[in-house]
N, C-alpha and C positions, 0 to 999 in steps of 0.2 A: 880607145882606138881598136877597130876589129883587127885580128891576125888575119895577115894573106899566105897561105902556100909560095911557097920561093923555091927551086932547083939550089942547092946550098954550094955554095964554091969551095969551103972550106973544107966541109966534110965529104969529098965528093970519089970517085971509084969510076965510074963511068960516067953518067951523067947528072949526078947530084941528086936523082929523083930518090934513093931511099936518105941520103942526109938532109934533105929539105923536111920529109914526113918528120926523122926525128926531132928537126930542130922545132916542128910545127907541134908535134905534139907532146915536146919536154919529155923524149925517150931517147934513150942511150940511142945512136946510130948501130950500132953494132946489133942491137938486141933488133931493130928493125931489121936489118938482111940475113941476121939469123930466119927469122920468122918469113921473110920474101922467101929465104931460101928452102924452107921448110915447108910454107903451101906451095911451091913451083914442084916439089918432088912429088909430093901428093896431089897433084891435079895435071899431073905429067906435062909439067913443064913449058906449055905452048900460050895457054891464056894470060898465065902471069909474064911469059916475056909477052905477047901484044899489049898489057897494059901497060909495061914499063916501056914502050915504045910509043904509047898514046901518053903517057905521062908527060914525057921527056919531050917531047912534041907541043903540049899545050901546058905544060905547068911555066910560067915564067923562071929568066936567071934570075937571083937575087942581085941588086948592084951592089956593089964596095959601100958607097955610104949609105943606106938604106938600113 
């Protein structure tokens, strides 16, 4: 069975789009918004919030039993 990307409910902050990537790619969540948080300072800040706004947009919620 392929993995789908899922917006994560559980591990979620705003809108679940960096606990979805963790859950998707078997990485700590925290160590993801580390890293969101670290190319946002370095690319000043404006393209990583548009994709985290195009993310949270077209990444599907995860449902409860899924």
């Amino acid at each position: 069975m392929a993995k789908k990307l899922y917006r994560s409910q559980k591990q979620k902050v705003i809108a679940g789009v960096c606990g979805g990537l963790g859950e998707y790619f078997d990485l700590d969540v925290n160590l993801v918004r580390l890293i969101f948080v670290a190319i946002s300072l370095f690319s000043v800040v404006v393209p990583l919030v548009i994709f985290y706004v195009i993310a949270w947009a077209i990444i599907p919620v995860k449902e409860k039993g899924k």
